[in-house]
C-alpha positions in Angstrom: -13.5 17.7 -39.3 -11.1 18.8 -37.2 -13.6 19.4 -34.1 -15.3 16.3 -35.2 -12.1 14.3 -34.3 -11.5 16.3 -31.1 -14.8 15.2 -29.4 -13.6 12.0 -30.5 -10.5 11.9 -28.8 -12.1 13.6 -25.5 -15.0 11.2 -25.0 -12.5 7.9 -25.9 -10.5 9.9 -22.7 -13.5 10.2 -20.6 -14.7 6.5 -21.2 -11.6 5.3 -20.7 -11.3 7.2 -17.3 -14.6 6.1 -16.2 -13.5 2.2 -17.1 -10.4 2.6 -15.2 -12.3 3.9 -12.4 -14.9 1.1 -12.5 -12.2 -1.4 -12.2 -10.3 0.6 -9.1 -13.9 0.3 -7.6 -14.4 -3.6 -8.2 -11.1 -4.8 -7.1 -11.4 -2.6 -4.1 -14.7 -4.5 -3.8 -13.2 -7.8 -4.2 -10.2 -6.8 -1.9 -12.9 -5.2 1.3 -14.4 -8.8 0.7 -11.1 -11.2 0.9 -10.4 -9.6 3.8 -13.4 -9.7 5.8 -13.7 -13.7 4.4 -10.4 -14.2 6.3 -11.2 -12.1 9.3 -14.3 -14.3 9.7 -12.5 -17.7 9.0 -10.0 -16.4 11.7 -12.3 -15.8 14.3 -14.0 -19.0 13.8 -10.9 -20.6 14.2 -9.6 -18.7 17.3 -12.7 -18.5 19.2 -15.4 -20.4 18.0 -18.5 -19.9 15.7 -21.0 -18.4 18.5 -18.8 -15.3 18.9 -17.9 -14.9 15.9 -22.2 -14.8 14.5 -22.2 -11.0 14.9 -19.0 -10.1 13.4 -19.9 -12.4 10.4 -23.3 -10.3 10.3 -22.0 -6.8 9.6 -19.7 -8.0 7.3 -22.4 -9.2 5.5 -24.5 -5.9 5.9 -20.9 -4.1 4.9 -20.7 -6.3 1.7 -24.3 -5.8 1.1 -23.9 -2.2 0.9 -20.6 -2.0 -0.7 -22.6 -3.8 -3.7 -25.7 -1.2 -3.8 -23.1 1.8 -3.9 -21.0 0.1 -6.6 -24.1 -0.4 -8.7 -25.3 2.9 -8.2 -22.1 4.3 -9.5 
C-alpha cells in the first residue's frame, strides 16, 4: 500500500513538472511572437513595407519552427 501511494505521489510530481514546463514553453512561445509582431509593425512604420518584406519573412520561418519544436516536445 505504502509503495502503491509512493508511485502515486512521484508520477503526480513528474506530471505536474512536465505541465509547468509545457506552460514555460508556450508563454515563451507567445512572448518570441509579441515581440517579433512589434519589431515588424516598427519597421513598417520607420521605413516602409518593401524593406521590411524580408525581415517579416524569417520571422515567419522563426515562428514556423518555434511551433514544430513545441509540438514535438
Amino acid at each position: 500500500m505504502k509503495l502503491f501511494i509512493f508511485i502515486l505521489f512521484v508520477s503526480n510530481i513528474t506530471f505536474a513538472n512536465e505541465k509547468m514546463r509545457e506552460v514555460r514553453s508556450d508563454a515563451k512561445r507567445a512572448a518570441k511572437n509579441a515581440s517579433r509582431e512589434v519589431e515588424d509593425k516598427t519597421c513598417e512604420l520607420i521605413n516602409g513595407k518593401m524593406q521590411c518584406t524580408l525581415k517579416k519573412a524569417k520571422h515567419s520561418i522563426e515562428k514556423s519552427s518555434d511551433e514544430i519544436e513545441d509540438a514535438a516536445d
